[in-house]
C-alpha positions as CSV (number, residue, x, y, z in Angstrom):
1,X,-46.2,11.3,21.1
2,X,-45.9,8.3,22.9
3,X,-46.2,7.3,26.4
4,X,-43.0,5.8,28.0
5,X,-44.2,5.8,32.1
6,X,-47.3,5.0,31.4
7,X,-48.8,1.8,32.4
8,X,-50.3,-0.6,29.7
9,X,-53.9,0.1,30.7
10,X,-53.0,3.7,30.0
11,X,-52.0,3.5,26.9
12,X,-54.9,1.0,25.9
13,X,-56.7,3.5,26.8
14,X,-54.8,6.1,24.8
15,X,-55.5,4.2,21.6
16,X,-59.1,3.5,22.6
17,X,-59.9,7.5,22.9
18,X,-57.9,8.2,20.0
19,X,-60.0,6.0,17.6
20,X,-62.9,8.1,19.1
21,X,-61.8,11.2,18.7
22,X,-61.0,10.1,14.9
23,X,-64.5,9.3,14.1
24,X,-65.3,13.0,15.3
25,X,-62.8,15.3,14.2
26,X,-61.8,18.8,14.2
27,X,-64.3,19.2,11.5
28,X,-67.7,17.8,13.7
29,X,-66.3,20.5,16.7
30,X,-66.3,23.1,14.4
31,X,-69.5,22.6,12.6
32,X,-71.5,22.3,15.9
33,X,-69.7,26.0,17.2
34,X,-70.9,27.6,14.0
35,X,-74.6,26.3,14.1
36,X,-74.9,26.8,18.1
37,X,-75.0,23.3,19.3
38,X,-73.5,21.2,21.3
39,X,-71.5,17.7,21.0
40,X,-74.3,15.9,22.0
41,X,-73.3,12.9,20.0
42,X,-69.9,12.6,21.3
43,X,-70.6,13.4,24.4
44,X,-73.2,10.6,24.2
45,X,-70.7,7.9,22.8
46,X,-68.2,9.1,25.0
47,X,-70.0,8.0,27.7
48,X,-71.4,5.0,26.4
49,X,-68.0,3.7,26.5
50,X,-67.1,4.9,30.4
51,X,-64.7,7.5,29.7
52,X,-66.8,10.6,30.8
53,X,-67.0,8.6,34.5
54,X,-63.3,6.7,34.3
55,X,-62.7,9.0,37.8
56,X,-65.4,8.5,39.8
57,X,-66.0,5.6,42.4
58,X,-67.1,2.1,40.9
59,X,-69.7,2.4,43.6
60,X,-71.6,4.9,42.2
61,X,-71.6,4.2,38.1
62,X,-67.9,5.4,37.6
63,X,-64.7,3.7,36.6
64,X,-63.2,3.5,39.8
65,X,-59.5,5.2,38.4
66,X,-58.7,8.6,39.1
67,X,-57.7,11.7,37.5
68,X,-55.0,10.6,35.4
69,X,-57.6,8.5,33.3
70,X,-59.7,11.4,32.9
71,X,-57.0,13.7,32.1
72,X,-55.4,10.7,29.2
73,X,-59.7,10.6,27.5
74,X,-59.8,14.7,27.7
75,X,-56.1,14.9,25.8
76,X,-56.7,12.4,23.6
77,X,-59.6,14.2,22.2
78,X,-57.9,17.2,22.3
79,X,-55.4,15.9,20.2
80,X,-57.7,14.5,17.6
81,X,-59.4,17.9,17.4
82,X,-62.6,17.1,19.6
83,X,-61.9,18.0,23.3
84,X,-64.9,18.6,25.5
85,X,-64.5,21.3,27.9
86,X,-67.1,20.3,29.9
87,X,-65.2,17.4,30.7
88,X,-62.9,19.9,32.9
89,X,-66.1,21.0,34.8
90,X,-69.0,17.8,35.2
91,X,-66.5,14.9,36.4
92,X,-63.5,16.5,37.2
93,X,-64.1,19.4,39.3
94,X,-67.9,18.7,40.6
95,X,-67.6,14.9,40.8
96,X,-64.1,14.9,42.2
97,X,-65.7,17.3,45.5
98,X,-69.3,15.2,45.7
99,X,-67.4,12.1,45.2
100,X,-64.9,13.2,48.0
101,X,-67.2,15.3,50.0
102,X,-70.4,15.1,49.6
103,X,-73.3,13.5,51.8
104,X,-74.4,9.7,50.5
105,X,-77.9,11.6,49.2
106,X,-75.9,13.8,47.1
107,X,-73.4,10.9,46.1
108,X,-76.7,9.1,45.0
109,X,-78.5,11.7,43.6
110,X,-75.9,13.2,41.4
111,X,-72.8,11.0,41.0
112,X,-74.6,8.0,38.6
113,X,-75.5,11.1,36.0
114,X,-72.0,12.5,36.3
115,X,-70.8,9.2,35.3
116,X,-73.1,7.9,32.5
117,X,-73.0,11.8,30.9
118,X,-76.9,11.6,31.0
119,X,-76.4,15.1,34.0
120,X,-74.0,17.5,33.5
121,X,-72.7,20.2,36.6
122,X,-71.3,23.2,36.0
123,X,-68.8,25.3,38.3
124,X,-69.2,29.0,39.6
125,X,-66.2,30.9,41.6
126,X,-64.9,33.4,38.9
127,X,-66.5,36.9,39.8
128,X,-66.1,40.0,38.1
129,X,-63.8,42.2,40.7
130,X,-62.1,39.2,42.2
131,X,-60.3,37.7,39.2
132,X,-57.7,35.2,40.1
133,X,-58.2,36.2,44.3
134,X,-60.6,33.8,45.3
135,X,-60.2,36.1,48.9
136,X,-62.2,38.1,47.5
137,X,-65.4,36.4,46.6
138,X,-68.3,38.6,48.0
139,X,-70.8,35.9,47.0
140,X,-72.4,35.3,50.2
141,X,-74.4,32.7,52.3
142,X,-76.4,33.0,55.3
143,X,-78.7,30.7,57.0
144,X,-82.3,31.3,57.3
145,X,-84.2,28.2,59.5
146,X,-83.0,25.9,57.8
147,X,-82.5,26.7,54.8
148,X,-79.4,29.1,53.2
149,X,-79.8,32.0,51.3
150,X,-77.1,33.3,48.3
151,X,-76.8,36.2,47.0
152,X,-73.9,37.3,44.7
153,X,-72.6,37.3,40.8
154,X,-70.4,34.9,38.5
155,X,-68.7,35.7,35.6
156,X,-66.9,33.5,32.9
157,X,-69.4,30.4,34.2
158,X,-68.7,28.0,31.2
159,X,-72.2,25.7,30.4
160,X,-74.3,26.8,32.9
161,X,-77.0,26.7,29.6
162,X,-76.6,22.7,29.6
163,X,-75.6,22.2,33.2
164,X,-78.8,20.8,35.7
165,X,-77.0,22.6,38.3
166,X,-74.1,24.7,39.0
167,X,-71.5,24.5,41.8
168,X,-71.5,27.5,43.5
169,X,-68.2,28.6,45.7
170,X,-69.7,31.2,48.3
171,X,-68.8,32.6,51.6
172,X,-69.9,31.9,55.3
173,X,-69.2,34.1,57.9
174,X,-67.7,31.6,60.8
175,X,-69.2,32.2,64.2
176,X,-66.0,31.5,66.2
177,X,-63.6,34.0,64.1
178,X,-66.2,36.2,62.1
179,X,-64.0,35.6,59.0
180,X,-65.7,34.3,55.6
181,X,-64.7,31.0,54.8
182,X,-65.9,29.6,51.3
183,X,-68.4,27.0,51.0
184,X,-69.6,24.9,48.3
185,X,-73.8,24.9,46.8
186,X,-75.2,22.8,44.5
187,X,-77.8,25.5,42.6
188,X,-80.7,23.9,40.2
189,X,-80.2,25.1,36.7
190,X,-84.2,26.5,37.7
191,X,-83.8,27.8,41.1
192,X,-85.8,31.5,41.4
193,X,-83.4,33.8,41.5
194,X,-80.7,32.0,39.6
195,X,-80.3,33.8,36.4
196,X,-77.6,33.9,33.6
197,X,-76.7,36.3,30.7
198,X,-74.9,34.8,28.0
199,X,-71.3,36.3,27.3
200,X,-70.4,37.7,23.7
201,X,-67.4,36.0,23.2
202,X,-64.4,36.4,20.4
203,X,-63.7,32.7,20.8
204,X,-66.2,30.5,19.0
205,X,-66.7,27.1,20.8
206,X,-69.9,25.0,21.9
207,X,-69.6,25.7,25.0
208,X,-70.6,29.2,26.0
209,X,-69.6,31.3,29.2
210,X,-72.3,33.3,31.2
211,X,-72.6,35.8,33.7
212,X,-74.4,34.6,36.5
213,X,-76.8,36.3,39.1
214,X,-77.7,35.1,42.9
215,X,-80.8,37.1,43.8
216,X,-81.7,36.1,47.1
217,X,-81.4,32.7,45.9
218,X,-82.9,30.1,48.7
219,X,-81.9,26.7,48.7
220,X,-82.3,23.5,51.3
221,X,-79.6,22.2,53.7
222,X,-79.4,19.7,51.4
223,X,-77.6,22.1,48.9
224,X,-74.5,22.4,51.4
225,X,-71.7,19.9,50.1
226,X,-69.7,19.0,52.8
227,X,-68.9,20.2,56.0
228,X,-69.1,24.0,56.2
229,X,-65.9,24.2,58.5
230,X,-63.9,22.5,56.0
231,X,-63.8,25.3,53.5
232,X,-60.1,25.7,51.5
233,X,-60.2,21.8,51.8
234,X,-63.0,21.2,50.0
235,X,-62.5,24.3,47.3
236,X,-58.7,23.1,46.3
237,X,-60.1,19.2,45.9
238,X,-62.0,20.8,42.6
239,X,-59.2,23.3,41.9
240,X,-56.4,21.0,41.5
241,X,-58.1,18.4,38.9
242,X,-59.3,21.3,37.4
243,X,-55.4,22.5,36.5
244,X,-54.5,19.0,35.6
245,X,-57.4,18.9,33.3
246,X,-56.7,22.2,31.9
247,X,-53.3,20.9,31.0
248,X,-54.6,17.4,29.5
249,X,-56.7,20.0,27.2
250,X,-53.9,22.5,26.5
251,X,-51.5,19.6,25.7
252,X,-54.2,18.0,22.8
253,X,-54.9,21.5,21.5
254,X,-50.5,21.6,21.2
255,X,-50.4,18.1,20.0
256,X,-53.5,18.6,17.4
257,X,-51.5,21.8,15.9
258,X,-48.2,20.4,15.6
259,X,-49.3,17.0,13.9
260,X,-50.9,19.1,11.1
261,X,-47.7,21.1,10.8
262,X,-45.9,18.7,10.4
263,X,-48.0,16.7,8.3
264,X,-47.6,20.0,5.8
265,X,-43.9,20.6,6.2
266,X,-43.4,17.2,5.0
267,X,-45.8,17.6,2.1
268,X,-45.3,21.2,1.1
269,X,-43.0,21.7,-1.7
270,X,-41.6,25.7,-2.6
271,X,-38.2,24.5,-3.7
272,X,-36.9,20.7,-4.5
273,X,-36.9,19.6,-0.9
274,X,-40.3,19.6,1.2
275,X,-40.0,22.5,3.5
276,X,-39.7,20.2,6.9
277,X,-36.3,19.6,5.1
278,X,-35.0,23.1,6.0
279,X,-34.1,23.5,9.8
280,X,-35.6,27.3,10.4
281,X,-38.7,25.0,10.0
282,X,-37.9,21.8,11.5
283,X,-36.3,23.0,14.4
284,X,-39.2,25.1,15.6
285,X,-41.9,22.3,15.4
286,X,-38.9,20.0,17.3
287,X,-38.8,22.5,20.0
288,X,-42.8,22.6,20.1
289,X,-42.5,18.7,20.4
290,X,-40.0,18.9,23.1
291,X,-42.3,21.2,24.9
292,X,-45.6,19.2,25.0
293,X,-43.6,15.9,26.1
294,X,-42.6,18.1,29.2
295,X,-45.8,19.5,30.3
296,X,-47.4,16.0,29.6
297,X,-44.8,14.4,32.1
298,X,-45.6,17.5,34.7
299,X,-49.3,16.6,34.1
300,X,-48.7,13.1,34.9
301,X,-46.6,14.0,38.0
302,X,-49.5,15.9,39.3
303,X,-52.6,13.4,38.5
304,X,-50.2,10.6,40.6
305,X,-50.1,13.3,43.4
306,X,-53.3,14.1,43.3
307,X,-54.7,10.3,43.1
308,X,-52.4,9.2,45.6
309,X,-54.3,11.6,47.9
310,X,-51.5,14.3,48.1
311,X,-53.3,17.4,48.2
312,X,-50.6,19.7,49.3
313,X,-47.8,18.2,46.8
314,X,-50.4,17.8,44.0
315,X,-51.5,21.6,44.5
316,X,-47.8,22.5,43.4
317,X,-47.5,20.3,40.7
318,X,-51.0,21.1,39.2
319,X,-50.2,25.1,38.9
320,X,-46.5,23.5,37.8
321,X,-48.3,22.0,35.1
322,X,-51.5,24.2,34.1
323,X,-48.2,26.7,33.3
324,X,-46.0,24.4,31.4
325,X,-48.8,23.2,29.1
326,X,-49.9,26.7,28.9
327,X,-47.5,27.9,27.4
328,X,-46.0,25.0,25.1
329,X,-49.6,25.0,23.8
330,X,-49.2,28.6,22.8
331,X,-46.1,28.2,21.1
332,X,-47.1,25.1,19.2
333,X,-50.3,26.8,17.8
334,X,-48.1,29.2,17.0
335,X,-45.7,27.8,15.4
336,X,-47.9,25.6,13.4
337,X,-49.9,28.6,11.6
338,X,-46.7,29.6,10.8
339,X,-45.5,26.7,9.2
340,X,-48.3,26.9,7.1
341,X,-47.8,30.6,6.5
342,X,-51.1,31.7,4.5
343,X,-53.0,29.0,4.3
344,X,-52.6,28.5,8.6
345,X,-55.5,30.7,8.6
346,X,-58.2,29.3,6.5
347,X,-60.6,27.6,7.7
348,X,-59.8,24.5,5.3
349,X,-56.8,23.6,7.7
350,X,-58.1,24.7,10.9
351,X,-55.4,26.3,12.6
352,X,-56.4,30.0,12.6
353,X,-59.1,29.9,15.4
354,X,-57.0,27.8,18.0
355,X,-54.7,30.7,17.8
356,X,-57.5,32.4,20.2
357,X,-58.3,28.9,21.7
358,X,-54.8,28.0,22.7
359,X,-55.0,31.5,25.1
360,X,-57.5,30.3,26.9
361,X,-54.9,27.9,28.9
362,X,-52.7,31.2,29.5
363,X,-55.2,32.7,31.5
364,X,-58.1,29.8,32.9
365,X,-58.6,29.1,34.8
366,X,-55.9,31.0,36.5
367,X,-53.4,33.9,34.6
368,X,-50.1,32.2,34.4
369,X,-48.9,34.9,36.7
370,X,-51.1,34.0,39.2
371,X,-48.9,30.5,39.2
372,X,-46.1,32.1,38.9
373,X,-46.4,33.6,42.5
374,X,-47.8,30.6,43.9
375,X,-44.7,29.0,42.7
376,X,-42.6,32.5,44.3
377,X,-44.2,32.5,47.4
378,X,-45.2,28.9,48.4
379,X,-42.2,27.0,46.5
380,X,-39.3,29.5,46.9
381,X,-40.3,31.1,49.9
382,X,-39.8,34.4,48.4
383,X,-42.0,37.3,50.2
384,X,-45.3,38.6,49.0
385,X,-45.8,42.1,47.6
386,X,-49.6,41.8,48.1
């Protein structure tokens, strides 16, 4: 795939993640799923070399760009096999909000780590009876002196193991309307009262997901980010790099898939011609090409948006391209096992398990339906039937 709006510092550093990503592999992820561990060592290098940071302010140890870098480092590994979810979470989502929100202690404190890869943040709103309706988070804050107290469960929490701390979306009650309004916590991996109970999932990755409880959890003014009357504000400036990013993941997992497939339909003989020859072959993988290049221009769209510092047009473009990329990275996998027919699920090619991987952009970290009445409702103007 290759870039044709892209600035040539973009695609320098396309080719500079790529050779990365090469040195790692599909192979290197895999190995460190099966034996428990995590990608320590590309995580390391990674952020040796600035990319884990490439979005946060110069000021504090980042690379002074913006979300479209990060989103072109996370894609690129995807699409040599080696994407780092955590990516998603650490820089995008909890050093976009410090970075844009937070006080200069907290900037200090935890933006340097985010950059350099040495701290790591992970990101709490998912709850098991809300789902997608962040409305109906019944994690709950309330002051005490000073200080704030949390109580509530998480669910689907994705590295809280690894994390130093977690960002925690709660709920104030506001004293002039009585309505709760979400706020955002910064929550010590250690904090009494914090626990977590690891989730026993199908999908085999590094990264594990957790369920997460708030037992009368008590934690400084200090733990506030940003102004408590800013609430939605604050919340979507994590949610939207956090669609983008989802997208940059979905559209390496798509392009990872379909350069193996084709790399066997030009290879694999069953009659004179390879089988890439034959169009109920071709044409499929053409069409899962097609596809990616569109949700990778969407994703584009919205990272500009977004770094331009337009929230509300970025918001529609992010959900326009979580769903795009979604689903082309469905197809592809798809289409790529089934290239390979039999041996698309061994283990020797890879391909079987991102079958279950490439879901993942279907429904996090919102359902693709979810988008699709954002999209009804805010775009269209069509009425709500909730």
């Amino acid at each position: 795939m290759s870039p044709t709006i892209e600035t040539a510092e973009h695609q320098a550093l396309r080719a500079a993640v790529a050779a990365l990503g090469q040195r790692y592999g599909r192979e290197y992820l895999a190995r460190v799923a099966r034996e428990g561990g995590h990608p320590d060592e590309l995580w390391a290098d990674a952020a040796k070399l600035g990319y884990l940071g490439v979005n946060l302010p110069e000021e504090h140890g980042g690379g002074g760009g913006g979300i479209a870098e990060l989103a072109i480092v996370l894609e690129e590994l995807g699409a040599a096999g080696c994407p780092l979810l955590m990516m998603v979470v650490s820089p995008a989502i909890c050093g976009t909000v410090i970075a844009r929100f937070g006080t200069d202690d907290q900037k200090r404190t935890w933006l340097p780590g985010l950059a350099d890869g040495s701290r790591t943040m992970a990101f709490g709103i998912t709850e098991p009876d809300a789902g997608s309706n962040s409305h109906r988070i019944t994690t709950t804050a309330r002051r005490d002196g000073d200080d704030w107290i949390l109580t509530g469960r998480k669910v689907f929490i994705s590295g809280v193991d690894i994390a130093d701390a977690t960002l925690i979306v709660g709920r104030t009650e506001d004293a002039r309307t009585g309505r709760l309004k979400p706020c955002l916590f910064i929550v010590p991996r250690d904090t009494p009262g914090f626990g977590r109970t690891v989730i026993d999932m199908e999908l085999q990755a590094a990264e594990k997901q957790f369920e997460l409880t708030l037992d009368e959890v008590r934690l400084p003014a200090s733990a506030l980010v940003g102004d408590e009357d800013a609430g939605l504000l604050q919340l979507f400036a994590g949610l939207n790099p956090e669609r983008i990013m989802t997208a940059a993941f979905a559209i390496g997992m798509g392009r990872y898939a379909l350069a193996r497939a084709v790399e066997y339909a030009k290879t694999r003989h069953v009659w004179k011609e390879p089988i890439g020859a034959h169009q109920a072959v071709a044409h499929p993988l053409a069409q899962a090409h097609i596809e990616l290049e569109l949700a990778r221009l969407m994703t584009q769209k919205a990272a500009a948006l977004y770094d331009a510092g337009d929230d509300m047009g970025a918001g529609e473009a992010a959900n326009m391209a979580k769903y795009a990329a979604g689903e082309a990275c469905v197809r592809a996998v798809d289409q790529s096992v089934h290239t390979l027919g039999g041996n698309g699920l061994t283990r020797e090619y890879g391909l079987g398990s991102l079958i279950t991987a490439s879901r993942v952009a279907r429904i996090a970290p919102v359902s693709r339906e979810m988008i699709l009445n954002f999209v009804s409702h805010q775009t269209l103007g069509l009425p709500k039937s909730y």
